[in-house]
Every structure is written in structure tokens, then in C-alpha cells.
N, C-alpha and C positions, 0 to 999 in steps of 0.2 A: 819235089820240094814244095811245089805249089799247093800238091792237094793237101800234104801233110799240115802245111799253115789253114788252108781252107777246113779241116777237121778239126785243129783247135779255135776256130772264131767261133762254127758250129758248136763244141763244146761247150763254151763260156756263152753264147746266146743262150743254150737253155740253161745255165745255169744262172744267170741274169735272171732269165723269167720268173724265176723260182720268188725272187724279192720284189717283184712289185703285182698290184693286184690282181684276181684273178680275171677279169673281166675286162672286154675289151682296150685296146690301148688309148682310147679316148674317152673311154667312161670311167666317173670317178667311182672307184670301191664300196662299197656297204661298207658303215661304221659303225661301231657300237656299243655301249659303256657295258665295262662289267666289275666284278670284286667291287663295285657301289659301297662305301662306307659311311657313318657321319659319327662322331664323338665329339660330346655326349650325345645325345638324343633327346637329351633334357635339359635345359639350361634356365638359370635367373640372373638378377641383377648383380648380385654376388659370382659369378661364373658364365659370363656373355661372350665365349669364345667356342666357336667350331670348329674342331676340323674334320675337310673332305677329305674322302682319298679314294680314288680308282682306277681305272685301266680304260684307255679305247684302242680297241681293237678290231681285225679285218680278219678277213678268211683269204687266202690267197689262193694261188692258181692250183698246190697241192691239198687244197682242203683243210691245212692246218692254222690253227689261230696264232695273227700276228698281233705285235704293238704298235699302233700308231706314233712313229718318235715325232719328237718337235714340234709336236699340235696346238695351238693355243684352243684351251675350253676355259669355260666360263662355270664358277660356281654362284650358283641360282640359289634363290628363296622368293618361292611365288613366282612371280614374272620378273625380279629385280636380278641385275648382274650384281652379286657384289664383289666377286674378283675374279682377276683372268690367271690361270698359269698355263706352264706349258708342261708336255708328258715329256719321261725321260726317253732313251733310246729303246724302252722294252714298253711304252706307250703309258706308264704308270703315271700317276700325278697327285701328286698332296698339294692342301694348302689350309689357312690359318684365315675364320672370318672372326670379327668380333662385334657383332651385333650392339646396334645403336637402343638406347633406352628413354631417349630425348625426344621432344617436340612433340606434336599431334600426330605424325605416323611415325612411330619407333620403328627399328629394323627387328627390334625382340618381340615379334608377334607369332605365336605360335602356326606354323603352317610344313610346307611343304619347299622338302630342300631336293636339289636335285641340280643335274650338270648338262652343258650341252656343248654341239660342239660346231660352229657354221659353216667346216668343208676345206676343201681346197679344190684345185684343176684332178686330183688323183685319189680323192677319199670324198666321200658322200657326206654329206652334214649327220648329227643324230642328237637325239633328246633324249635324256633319262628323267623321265614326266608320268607319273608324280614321282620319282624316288621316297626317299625316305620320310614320312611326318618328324616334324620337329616339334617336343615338346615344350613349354614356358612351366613353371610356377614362379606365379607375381608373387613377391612380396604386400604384406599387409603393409596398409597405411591409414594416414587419421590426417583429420583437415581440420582446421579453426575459421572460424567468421567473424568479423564485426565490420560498422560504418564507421564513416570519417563523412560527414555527421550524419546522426538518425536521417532514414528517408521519409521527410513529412510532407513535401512540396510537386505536386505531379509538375512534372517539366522538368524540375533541380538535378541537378547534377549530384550524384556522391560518389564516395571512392567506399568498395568494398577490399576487405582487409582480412588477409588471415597468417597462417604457416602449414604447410605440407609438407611429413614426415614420415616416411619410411622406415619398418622394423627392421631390425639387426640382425645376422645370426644366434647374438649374445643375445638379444633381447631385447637392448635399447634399442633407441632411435634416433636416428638423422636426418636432416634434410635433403628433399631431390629438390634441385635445380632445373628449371626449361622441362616443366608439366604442366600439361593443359588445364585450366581452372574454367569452370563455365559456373555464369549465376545465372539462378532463375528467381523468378518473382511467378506464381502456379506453378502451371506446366510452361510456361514462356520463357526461353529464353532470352535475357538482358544482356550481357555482356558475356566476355572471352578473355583471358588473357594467358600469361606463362609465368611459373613462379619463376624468383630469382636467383640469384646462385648461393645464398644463403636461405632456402625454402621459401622466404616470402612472396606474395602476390598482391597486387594492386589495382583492382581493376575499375574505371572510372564508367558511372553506368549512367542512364536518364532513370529518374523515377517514374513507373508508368501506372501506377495505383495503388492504388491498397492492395494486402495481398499477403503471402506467406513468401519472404525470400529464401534461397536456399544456395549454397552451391556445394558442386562436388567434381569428381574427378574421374576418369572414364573408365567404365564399370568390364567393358569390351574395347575393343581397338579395330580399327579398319585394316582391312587390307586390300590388294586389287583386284577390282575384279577379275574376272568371277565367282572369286573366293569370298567366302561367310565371314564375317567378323571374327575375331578371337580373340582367346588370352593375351596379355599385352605383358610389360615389364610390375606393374602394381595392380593389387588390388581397388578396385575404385572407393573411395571415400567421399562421404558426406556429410556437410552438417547446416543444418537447421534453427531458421532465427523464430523470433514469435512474429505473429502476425501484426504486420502494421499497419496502421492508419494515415492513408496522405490523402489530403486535400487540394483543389484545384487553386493557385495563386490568380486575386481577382484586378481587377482593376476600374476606376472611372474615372473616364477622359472624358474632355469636350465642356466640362462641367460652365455654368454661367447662369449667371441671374441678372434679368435686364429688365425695362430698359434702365442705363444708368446716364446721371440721376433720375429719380422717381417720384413722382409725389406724395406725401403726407397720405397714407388711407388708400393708396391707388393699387393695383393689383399688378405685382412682379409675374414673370413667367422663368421657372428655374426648371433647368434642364442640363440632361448630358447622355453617359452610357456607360454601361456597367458589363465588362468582359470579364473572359478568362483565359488562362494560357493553356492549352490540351499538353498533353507529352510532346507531342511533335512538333511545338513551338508554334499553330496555329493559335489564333485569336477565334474564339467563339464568343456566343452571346451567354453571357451568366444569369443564376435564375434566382438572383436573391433582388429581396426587396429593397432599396435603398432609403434611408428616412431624410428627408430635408431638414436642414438643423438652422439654427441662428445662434448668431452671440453678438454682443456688441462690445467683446473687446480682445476675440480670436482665441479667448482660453475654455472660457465654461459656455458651453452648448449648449443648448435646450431645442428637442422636438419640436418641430410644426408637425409636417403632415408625415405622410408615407407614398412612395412615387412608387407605383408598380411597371415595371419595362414591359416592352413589346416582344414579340417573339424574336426581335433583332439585339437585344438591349437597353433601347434607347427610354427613356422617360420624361413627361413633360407636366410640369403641374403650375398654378397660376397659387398666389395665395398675396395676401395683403403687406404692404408694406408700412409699417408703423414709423420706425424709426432707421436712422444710420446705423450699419453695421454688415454683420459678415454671414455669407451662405456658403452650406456643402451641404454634401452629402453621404450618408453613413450606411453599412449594409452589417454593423454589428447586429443590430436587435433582430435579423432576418436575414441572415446570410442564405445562400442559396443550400441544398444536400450538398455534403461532400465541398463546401465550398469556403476558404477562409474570407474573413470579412474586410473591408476595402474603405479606404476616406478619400475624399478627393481634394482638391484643391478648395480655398476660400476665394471666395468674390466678393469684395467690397461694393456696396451701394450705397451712395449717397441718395439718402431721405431729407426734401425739401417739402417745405409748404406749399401747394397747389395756390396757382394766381389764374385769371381768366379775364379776358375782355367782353365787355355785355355794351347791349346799346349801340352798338357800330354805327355810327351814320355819316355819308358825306353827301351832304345839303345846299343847293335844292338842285332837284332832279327832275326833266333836266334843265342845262342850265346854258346861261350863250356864252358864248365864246369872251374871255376877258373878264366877264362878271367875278365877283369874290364867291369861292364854294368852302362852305364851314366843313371840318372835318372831324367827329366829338365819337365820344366815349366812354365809357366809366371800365378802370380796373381796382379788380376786388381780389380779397385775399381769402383762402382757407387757413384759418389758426386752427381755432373750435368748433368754428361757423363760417362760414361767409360773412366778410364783410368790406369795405368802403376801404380801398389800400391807398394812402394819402403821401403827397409827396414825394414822387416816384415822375423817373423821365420816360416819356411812351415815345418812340419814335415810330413816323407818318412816311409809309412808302406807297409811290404809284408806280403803278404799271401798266405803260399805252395799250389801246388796242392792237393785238393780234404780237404782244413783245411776249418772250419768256423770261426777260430779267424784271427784278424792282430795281426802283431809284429811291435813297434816299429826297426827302421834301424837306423835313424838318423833324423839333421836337415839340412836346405838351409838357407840363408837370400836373400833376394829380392834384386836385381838391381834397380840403377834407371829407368830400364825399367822394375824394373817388375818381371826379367829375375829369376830363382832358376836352381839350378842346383846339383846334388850329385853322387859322383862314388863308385859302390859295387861292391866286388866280390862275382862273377854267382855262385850261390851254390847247388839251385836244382831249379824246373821249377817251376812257381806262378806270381801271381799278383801283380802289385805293384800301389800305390796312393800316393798321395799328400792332405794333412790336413793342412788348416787354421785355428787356434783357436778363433781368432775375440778377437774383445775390449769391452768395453760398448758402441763403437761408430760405430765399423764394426761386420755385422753378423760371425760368424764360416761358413766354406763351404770345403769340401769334393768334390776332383774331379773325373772324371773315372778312371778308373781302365787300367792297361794294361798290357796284361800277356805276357810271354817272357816263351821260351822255349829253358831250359837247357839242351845241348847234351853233 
């Protein structure tokens, strides 16, 4: 009885062996794709669905080919998984992709389809590499351009504007949604964007010069390394503006004309700087000349001079003050190449008649201590000429030896020549001056100084 059971285990052992691989009991089987299908082999946009279908199969211990059942493989394009199924019980396996035509890498790029499979504890991994090429025909397409507004401003922002269309089987045309748009201005690229889901695109660029803008839509398609570029879902399309002209936006800060107030005939010094804005939102120095302008009542301008800037900008020019009124400066008549022209701000100066202290004296010198010391003067005026300013209060500061402030002393009033005069008693050694306060119509003036030594 015994052996009898001991011949049927014997039995069914080899008949077990028979179903699993042929190769050791701890090594996984050789695997290996075969019957490799793909339909179509040609697909577009109109028809973006595969399907795989094949077999993985082993050789077992009798030399005959088996089907790997219940495998998970992976159906491939390029290096991308795009879906897993499993074999049936005779190792067979279909499945259904339907290829992406969207975004900057579609999945409809013509390449290389193929399946693999990564093993288990009792079957060996395998690859079916390269399998079968896959082919694409793009659909033709057509692109429009315009701005939102013309690009005149290097730096400015604009929006570039079109629609992207795809041809029909019938003939017409539709819009694709979520496709890459790129502008150039030359050969540089500006901007990137994706059209919308009604074909529009909007893409918001810097203006970076003058130039021919363009854009279009990609003629090839990437795919992963180490694979070539390829056919994609469209046609690439392009289209083409005329060539524009933009100029750099300028500017001048800093602007001023001093000193203020100023005297009747005396000489301003009017200054500032004259930039530009680069693409990159840098400040450089602009290369136009700026003209110094006047008006005396902030409307109608009239040339003075012409202020040439430094290799920084900056410009500085003196010129005569006549009367009250307003300064800038302008870079119309001489804008820089390539440069639009720039006004700066107005500075008001007030223009007074020039007054001056002559004669200074404080008398006698020196002098003792207590004694009375005369303190005279004459203030004159510039109207026409020089002359004899009458009637006017001059106030008398001293200032001790080795002080840094004055003290008021007193005042004078002016002769009709002019004349001032004040008597103090000598108290200790110092300086003493004479102060004009001025009107709205005569400047202030401070004269020399004269020091007197108290014994």
C-alpha cells in the first residue's frame, strides 16, 4: 500500500514540474514578448487611440512555449508607462492608449511603442525595445498675431494676441486648446504661453527693442531622451508682424536751479540728470542733450542754452538771471538715438534786485575800553546801476573775540545817500557787521566784518 501511494506522489511530482519553469527552483524563468502588435501604427488628432496586444511567454522544463498568466506589463511609448494590464491565463494581453495632444510635451509624438514586463520571484523581467515605431500625421494649422498695444516703449509691457486653428477632415477649421505659443522679437525669445480653450492666447511680454516680432507654434516636439525630436499632434504655424520701432522711455530727476532767491543779472546754476529705462528695468544714463528752457508764467518756454550730460547723465550749466520765473529742462530738440524725449520738472526763482554794503567801518581803531566807537556804512542798490539805497533799516551785529555767534547791538536807517551810521560803547575786542534784511523786491546782504581792538 505504501509503495503504491509512494508511485502516485512520484507521479504527480513530475507532472507538477512539467507547469512551472524550466530552470532551477529558485531562479526566475526567461520571459519574453511575442505576437508584438500595435493598431494603427499611424495615428492623429482625429484618431489618438492604440491598441497593444501580445503574449509573454517562457519555455519550460519540456522545451515547450508557455503563457505567462496573471503578469502585470506595462504598455510603453519612449520611456513613458502609459498603462499597465494584466496577461490572461494563456499569457495574452491587450490594451487601449489614447494618446495626449495637449501642452508642451503631447503624448502624440511619433516614436517608439513597445511593452515590458518587471518579473516576479519565478519569471525573469523582459523588454520589447524598440518594438514597433509609431507613426503621427499632424494636422495643419494657422496662427494670427496682434498687440494690446503696439510695442513702442523698451521696458513696456504688452500683451500679444492671436487665435490657433487647426484643419478638419472636412476642411474647415477649429480651435486647439492648451498649445504652446512662443514670441520672438529676431531670433529671441520673448515670451511663452498656452492657448485657451476657445484657441485664444494671451501672452504678456517686456518690450526689448526694435526688431521683427513673430510667433509660432512648434514645428517638432520633444521627446525623452535619448530619443530625436518628432512629429507632434500639428503642424507648427507661423505668423509675422512688421518690423517695429521702440524707443528707450527717458527721464530727468534731480532737476534745480539755485541759488533761490537770486539777484537781478547774477548767475543761476541749473542742473540735474537725464536717464533711461533699459528692458530689464535698470536705470542707465541717457545720451540726449537736454535744453534749459525759461518761461515766466510756466506755459510758453523759450531756449536758453543746451546742457550736454557726462558720461553718468548728470549736467550742469550757470546762465544769467534776469527776471522771476520758471526753469527745466527739455530733451525734445536732441533726444538721445533710439531715445524718446523727456521734460522735467519747473523750479521757480525768485529774481530780486542785488543790494551790497560799501564802506564798512567801526571807528576808531583801536580804541579803550568805555570810549564811544562809531559804527557807518553806506547801502546801495542794483536797479540799472548802482546806487544810494535810502531809507532802509541796517542792523549792527558784534561778535566777541574767539565767539562763534553774533549779537544783535542795534539798528541805523539809511540816508538819502545811502549813508548808516551807530554809536557803542567799546566793551571788549570783536567784530562787528552790518545786516540788510531785503524785501520781496531786494535781496538780504551781509557785509564785512571789522574787528576793533579793545584796550
Amino acid at each position: 500500500m505504501f509503495r503504491t501511494l509512494g508511485a502516485v506522489l512520484a507521479v504527480g511530482f513530475v507532472l507538477a514540474a512539467a507547469q512551472v519553469p524550466a530552470s532551477a527552483e529558485d531562479t526566475p524563468a526567461p520571459t519574453r514578448f511575442s505576437e508584438f502588435a500595435i493598431t494603427p501604427d499611424t495615428i492623429d488628432v482625429d484618431h489618438p487611440t492604440v491598441t497593444y496586444t501580445g503574449r509573454l511567454v517562457f519555455t519550460d522544463a519540456a522545451g515547450a512555449e508557455e503563457g505567462v498568466p496573471g503578469a502585470t506589463v506595462c504598455l510603453r511609448k519612449d520611456t513613458g508607462c502609459l498603462l499597465r494590464t494584466n496577461t490572461g491565463a494563456d499569457g495574452r494581453f491587450t490594451g487601449s492608449v489614447t494618446l495626449s495632444t495637449e501642452g508642451d510635451h503631447p503624448g502624440m509624438v511619433e516614436g517608439n511603442a513597445f511593452v515590458s514586463y518587471s518579473g516576479s520571484k519565478d519569471f525573469h523581467f523582459a523588454n520589447l525595445d524598440p518594438g514597433i515605431y509609431l507613426h503621427v500625421t499632424p494636422a495643419a494649422t494657422r496662427i494670427t498675431m496682434a498687440f494690446e498695444p503696439v510695442p513702442s516703449v523698451i521696458g513696456d509691457q504688452v500683451d500679444v494676441v492671436g487665435l490657433f486653428e487647426r484643419e478638419k477632415p472636412d476642411g474647415g477649421w477649429i480651435a486647439v486648446r492648451n498649445q504652446p505659443v512662443r514670441v520672438y522679437v529676431g531670433d529671441t525669445q520673448v515670451g511663452l504661453g498656452l492657448t485657451a480653450a476657445d484657441g485664444r492666447y494671451r501672452i504678456t511680454t517686456t518690450v526689448p527693442g526694435s526688431g521683427s516680432w513673430h510667433v509660432e507654434t512648434p514645428f517638432i516636439y520633444p521627446r525623452p531622451l535619448p530619443y530625436a525630436p518628432g512629429n507632434g499632434p500639428y503642424v507648427g504655424a507661423r505668423a509675422d508682424g512688421d518690423p517695429v520701432t521702440a524707443r528707450y522711455r527717458t527721464t530727468i530727476t534731480g532737476f534745480n536751479a539755485s541759488p533761490e532767491p537770486v539777484g537781478r543779472n547774477a548767475m543761476i546754476t541749473v542742473g540735474g540728470r537725464v536717464t533711461r529705462m533699459s528692458a530689464n528695468g535698470a536705470v542707465e544714463p541717457a545720451t540726449g542733450t537736454p535744453m534749459v528752457q525759461f518761461s515766466t508764467d510756466g506755459k510758453k518756454w523759450a531756449d536758453v542754452l543746451a546742457a550736454r550730460p557726462d558720461a553718468e547723465g548728470y549736467f550742469t550749466v550757470t546762465t544769467p538771471a534776469v527776471r522771476d520765473g520758471y526753469w527745466r529742462a527739455d530733451t525734445s530738440r536732441a533726444p538721445g538715438d533710439g531715445e524718446l524725449p523727456a521734460t522735467s520738472g519747473a523750479d521757480y526763482v525768485d529774481v530780486r534786485y542785488r543790494t551790497a554794503i560799501s564802506g564798512f567801518n567801526a571807528s576808531p581803531e583801536p580804541i579803550a575800553k568805555g570810549k564811544r566807537l562809531t559804527v557807518a556804512g553806506t547801502l546801495k542798490r542794483d536797479t540799472t546801476s548802482w546806487k544810494a539805497f535810502s531809507g532802509q533799516s541796517v542792523q549792527i551785529y558784534f561778535a566777541a573775540k574767539g565767539a562763534t555767534s553774533w549779537t544783535y547791538e542795534g539798528s541805523a536807517k539809511t540816508s538819502p545817500a545811502g549813508h548808516f551810521s551807530h554809536a557803542f560803547n567799546a566793551v571788549k575786542d570783536g567784530t562787528w557787521r552790518a545786516t540788510y534784511a531785503g524785501t520781496t523786491t531786494y535781496l538780504a546782504v551781509t557785509g564785512t566784518g571789522d574787528y576793533v581792538d579793545v584796550r
